[in-house]
NUZATI-153527 format. One record per residue (C-alpha): x, y, z; residue number from 1; residue in one letter. Coordinates in Angstrom, 1 decimal. Example, Ala and Ser with C-alpha at 12.3 -4.5 7.8 and 13.67 -1.06 7.14 Angstrom:
2
     east    north       up     k   r
     12.3     -4.5      7.8     1   A
     13.7     -1.1      7.1     2   S
//
This chain:
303
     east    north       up     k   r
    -18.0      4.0     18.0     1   X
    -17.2      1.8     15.9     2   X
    -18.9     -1.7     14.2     3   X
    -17.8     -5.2     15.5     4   X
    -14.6     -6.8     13.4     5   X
    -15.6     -9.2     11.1     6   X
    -15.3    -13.0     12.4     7   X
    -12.9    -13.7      9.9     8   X
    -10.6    -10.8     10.4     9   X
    -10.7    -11.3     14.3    10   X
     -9.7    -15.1     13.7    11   X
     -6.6    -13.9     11.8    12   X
     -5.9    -11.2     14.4    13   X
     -6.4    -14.0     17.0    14   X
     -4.0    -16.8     15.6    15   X
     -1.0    -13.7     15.2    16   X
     -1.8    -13.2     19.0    17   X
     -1.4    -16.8     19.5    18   X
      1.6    -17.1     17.8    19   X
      3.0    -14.5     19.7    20   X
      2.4    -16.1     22.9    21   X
      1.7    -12.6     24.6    22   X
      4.8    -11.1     23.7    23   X
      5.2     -8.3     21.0    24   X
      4.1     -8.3     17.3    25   X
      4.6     -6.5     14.2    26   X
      6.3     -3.7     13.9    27   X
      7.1     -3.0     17.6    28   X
      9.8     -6.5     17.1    29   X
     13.3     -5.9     16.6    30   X
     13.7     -4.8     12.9    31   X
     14.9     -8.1     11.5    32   X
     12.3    -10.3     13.3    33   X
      9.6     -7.8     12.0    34   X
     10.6     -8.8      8.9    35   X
     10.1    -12.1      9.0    36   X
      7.3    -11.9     10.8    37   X
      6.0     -9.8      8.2    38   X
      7.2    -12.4      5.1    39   X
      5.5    -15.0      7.6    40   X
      2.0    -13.1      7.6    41   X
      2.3    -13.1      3.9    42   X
      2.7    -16.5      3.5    43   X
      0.2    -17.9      5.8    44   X
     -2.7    -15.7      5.1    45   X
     -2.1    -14.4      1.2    46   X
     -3.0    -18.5     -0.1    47   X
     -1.7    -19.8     -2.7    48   X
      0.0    -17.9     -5.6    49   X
     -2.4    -17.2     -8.0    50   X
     -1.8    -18.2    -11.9    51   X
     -0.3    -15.9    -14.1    52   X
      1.2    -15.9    -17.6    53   X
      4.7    -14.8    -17.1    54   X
      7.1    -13.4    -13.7    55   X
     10.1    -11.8    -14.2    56   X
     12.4     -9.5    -12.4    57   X
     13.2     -6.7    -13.8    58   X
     15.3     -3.5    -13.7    59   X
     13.0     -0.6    -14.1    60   X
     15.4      2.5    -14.1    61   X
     18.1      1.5    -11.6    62   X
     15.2     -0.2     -9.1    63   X
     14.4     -3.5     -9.0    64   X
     11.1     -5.2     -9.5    65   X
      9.0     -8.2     -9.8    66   X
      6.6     -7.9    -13.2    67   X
      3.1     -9.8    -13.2    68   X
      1.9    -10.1    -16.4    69   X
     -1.6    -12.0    -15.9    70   X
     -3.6    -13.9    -18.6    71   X
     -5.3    -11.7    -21.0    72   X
     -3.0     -8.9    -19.6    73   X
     -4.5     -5.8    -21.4    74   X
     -1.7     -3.7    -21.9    75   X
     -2.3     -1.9    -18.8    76   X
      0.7     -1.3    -15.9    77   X
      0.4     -0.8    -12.1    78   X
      3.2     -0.1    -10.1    79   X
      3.0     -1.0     -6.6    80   X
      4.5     -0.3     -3.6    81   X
      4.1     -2.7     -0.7    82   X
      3.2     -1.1      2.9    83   X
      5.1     -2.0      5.9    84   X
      6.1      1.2      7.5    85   X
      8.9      1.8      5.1    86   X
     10.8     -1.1      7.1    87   X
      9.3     -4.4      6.3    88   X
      8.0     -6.0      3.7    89   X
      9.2     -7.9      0.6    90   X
      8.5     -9.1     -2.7    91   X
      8.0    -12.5     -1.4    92   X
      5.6    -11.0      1.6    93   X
      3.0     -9.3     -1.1    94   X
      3.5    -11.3     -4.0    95   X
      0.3    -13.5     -4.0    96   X
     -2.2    -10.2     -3.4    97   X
     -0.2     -8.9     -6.3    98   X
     -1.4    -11.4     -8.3    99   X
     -4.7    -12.0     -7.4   100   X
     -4.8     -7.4     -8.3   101   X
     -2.9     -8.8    -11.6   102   X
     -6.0    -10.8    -12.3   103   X
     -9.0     -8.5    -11.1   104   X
     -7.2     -5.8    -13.0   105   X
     -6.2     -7.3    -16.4   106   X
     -3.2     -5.0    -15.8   107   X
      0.6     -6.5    -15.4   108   X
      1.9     -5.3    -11.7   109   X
      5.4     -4.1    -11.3   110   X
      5.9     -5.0     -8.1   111   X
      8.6     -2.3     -6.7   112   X
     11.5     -3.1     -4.5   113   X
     12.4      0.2     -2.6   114   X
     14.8      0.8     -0.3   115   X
     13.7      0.1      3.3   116   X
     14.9      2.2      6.8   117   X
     16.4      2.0      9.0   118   X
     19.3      0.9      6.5   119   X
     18.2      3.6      4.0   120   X
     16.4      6.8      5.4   121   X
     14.3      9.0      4.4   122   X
     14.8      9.7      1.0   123   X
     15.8      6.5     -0.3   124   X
     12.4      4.5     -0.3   125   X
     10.5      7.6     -2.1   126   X
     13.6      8.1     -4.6   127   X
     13.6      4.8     -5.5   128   X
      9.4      5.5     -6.0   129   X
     10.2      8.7     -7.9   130   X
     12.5      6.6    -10.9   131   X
     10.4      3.9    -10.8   132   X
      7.5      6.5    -12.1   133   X
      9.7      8.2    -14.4   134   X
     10.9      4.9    -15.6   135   X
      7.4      3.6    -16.3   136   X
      6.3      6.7    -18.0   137   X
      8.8      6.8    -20.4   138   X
      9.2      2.8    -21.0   139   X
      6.5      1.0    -20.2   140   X
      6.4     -0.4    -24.0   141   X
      9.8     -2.5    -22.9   142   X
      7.1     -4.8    -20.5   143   X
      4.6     -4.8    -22.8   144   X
      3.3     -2.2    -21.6   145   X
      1.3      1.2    -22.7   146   X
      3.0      4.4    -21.5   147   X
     -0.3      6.4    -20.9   148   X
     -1.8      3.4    -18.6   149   X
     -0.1      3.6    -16.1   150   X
     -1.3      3.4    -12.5   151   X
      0.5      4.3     -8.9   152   X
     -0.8      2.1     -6.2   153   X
      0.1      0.4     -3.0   154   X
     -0.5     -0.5      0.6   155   X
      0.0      1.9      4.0   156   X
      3.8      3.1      3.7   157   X
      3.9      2.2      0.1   158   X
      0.5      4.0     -1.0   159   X
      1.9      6.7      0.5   160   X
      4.9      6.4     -1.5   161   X
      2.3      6.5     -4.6   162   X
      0.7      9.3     -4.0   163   X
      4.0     11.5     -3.4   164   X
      5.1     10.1     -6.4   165   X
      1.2     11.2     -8.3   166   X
      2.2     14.7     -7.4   167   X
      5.9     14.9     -8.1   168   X
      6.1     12.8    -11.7   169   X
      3.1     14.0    -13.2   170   X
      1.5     11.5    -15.7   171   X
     -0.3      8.3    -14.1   172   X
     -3.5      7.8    -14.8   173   X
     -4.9      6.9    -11.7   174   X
     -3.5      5.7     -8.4   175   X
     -5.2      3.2     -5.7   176   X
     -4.4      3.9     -2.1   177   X
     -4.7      1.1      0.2   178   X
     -5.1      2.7      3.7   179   X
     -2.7      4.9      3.2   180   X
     -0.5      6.7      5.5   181   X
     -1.1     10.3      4.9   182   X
      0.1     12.2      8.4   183   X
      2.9     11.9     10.7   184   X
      1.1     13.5     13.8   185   X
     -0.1     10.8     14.3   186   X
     -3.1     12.9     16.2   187   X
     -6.6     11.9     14.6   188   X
     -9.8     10.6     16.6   189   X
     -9.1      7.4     14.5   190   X
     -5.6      7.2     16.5   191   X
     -6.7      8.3     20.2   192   X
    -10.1      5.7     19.4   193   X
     -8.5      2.5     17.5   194   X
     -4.4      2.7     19.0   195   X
     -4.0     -0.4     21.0   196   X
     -5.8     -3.3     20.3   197   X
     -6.3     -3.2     16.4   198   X
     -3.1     -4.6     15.4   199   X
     -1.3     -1.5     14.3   200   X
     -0.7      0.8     16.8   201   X
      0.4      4.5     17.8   202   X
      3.9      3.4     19.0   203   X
      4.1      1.0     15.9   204   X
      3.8      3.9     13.3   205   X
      5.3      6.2     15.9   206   X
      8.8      3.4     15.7   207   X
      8.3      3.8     11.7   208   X
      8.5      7.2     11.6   209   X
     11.0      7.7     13.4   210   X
     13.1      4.8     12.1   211   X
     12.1      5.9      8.1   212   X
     12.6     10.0      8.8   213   X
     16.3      9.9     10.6   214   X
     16.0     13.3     12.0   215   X
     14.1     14.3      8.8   216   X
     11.0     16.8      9.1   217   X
      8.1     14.6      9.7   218   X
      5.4     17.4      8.4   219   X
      7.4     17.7      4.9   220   X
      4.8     16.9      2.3   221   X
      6.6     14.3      0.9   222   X
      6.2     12.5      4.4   223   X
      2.8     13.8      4.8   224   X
      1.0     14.4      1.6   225   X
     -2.0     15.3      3.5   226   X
      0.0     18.7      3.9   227   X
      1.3     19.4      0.0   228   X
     -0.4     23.5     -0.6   229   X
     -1.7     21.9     -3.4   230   X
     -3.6     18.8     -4.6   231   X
     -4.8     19.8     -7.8   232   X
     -3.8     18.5    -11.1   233   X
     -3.4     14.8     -9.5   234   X
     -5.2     11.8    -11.3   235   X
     -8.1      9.9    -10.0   236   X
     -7.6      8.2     -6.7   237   X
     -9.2      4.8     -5.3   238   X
     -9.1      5.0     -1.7   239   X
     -9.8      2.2      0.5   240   X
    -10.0      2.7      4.7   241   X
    -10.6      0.2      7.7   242   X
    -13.2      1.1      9.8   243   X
    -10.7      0.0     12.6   244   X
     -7.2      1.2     11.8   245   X
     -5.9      4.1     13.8   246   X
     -4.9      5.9      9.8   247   X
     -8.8      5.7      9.0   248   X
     -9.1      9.2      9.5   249   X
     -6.1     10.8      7.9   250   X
     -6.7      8.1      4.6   251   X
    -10.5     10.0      4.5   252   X
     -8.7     13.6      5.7   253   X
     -6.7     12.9      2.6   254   X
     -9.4     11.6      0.4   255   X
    -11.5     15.0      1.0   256   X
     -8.6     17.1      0.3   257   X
     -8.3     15.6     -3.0   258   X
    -12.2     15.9     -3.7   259   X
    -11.8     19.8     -2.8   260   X
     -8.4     20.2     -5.0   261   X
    -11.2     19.2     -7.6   262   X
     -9.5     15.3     -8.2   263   X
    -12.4     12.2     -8.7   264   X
    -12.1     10.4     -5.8   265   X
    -13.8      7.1     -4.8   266   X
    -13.4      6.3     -0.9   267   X
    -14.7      3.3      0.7   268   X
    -14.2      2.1      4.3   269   X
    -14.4     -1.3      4.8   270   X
    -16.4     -2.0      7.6   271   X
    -15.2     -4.8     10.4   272   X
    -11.7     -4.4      8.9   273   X
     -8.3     -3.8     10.2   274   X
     -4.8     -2.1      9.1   275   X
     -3.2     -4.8      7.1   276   X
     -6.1     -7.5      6.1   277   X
     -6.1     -6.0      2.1   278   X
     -3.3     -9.1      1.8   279   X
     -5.4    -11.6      4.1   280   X
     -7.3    -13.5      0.5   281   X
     -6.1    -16.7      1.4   282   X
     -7.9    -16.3      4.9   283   X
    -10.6    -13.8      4.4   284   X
    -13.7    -13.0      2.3   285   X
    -14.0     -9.4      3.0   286   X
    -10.3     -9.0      1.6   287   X
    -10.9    -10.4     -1.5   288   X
    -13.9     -8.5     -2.1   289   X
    -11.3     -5.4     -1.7   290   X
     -8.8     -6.8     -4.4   291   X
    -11.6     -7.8     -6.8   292   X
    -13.3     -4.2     -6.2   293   X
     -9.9     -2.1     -6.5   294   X
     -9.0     -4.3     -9.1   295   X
    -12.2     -3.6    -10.8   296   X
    -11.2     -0.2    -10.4   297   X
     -8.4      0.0    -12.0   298   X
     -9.7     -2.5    -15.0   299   X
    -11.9      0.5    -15.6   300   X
    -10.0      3.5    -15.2   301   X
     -7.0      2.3    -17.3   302   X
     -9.2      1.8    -20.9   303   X
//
């Protein structure tokens, strides 16, 4: 079915199964200590914070946010929104793959601080996405920044933030979408096949769900963008995919519905790879080839 995980990615996998001493992990913890297990992931297996020229948090709109500006910073501005099921994850927890994509991309990275569930439902974490765009788009200049380079990226939960945000604030120029979620039913092969035993699983985005929607419609297209009637129009999309993460097949679902709406796609699957490892650098090689590559990406679709 699938390829074997690569060593390195099993060893992290192993040592969060050791540290949980059999019990649960992730997302299926109480809400608080999946948060700090999440910060504590971060920390352990990100490395050490890469050099940049200037940190500073910032207000972009109403919404907070933590601005990379790296050396030699081109002029260039990614916003990104962290994954974590729209119920963990921090500044702190994504800050040092923030900067090593600050680096690979020449681009400064506003790192945005959305609104999390269960505390704030369904829309909160996409409205604070949606000012954060139309912040950027219109003031950019105030971080140093050019107005018509401006990307939308992120991770799980958070790409799929950016890519609702693509379609409903036209004007990025291109987005990168980090094993995104793209469905909530949660229904593919890639969830029957890779559900248990991957680290994420079907009851962990099932939890997320229903802790992020409140009661909300789960097929909505600004839940599940792999349902908007139309993709057209949107700008070109990086997609990166796990060969063994139960969203692999709704990330490349998502990625051929944007090739058929006519938008320049470039999908790669990262083979021996799990939900989650894009933030391992400090631990793995195969996740810093995937920041220097999307970061490449970007470098070159923001001229």
């Amino acid at each position: 079915m699938t390829d074997p995980l690569d060593p390195e990615i099993r060893a992290v996998m192993d040592a969060l199964a050791a540290a949980a001493a059999g019990g649960p992990q992730g997302l299926e913890l109480p809400v608080e200590e999946a948060r700090a297990a999440s910060d504590a992931t971060g920390r352990r297996f990100g490395g050490e914070l890469a050099p940049v020229a200037r940190v500073e948090d910032r207000d972009l709109g109403g919404v907070g946010a933590r601005v990379l500006w790296p050396a030699g910073h081109d002029g260039a501005l990614v916003l990104w929104f962290h994954g974590g099921g729209w119920v963990v994850g921090s500044l702190d927890g994504f800050e040092a793959v923030c900067r090593a994509l600050a680096g690979a991309s020449g681009a400064a990275v506003a790192m945005v601080d959305y609104r999390l569930a269960p505390e704030h439902p369904f829309p909160a974490a996409l409205d604070d996405a949606l000012t954060a765009t139309r912040w950027a788009l219109a003031h950019a200049d105030e971080l140093g920044c050019d107005p018509a380079r401006v990307a939308l990226g992120g991770d799980s939960a958070g790409a799929n933030l950016a890519t609702v945000a693509a379609r409903r604030v036209p004007g990025a120029r291109v987005q990168c979408l980090v094993y995104p979620v793209c469905d909530a039913a949660l229904d593919t092969a890639s969830y029957r096949d890779l559900g248990e035993g991957f680290g994420l699983t079907t009851a962990s985005m099932a939890r997320c769900f229903e802790l992020y929607l409140s009661g909300a419609e789960p097929l909505d297209p600004d839940v599940s963008p792999l349902r908007a009637p139309d993709l057209g129009g949107l700008p070109p999309a990086f997609v990166l995919t796990c060969s063994h993460d139960p969203l692999r097949d709704e990330g490349e679902a998502y990625s051929a519905a944007l090739s058929a709406a006519g938008v320049v796609v470039d999908l790669r699957r990262y083979d021996g790879t799990v939900h989650g490892f894009f933030r391992w650098i400090g631990a793995t090689d195969v996740a810093r080839r995937a920041v220097s590559e999307a970061g490449a990406w970007l470098r070159a679709g923001l001229r």
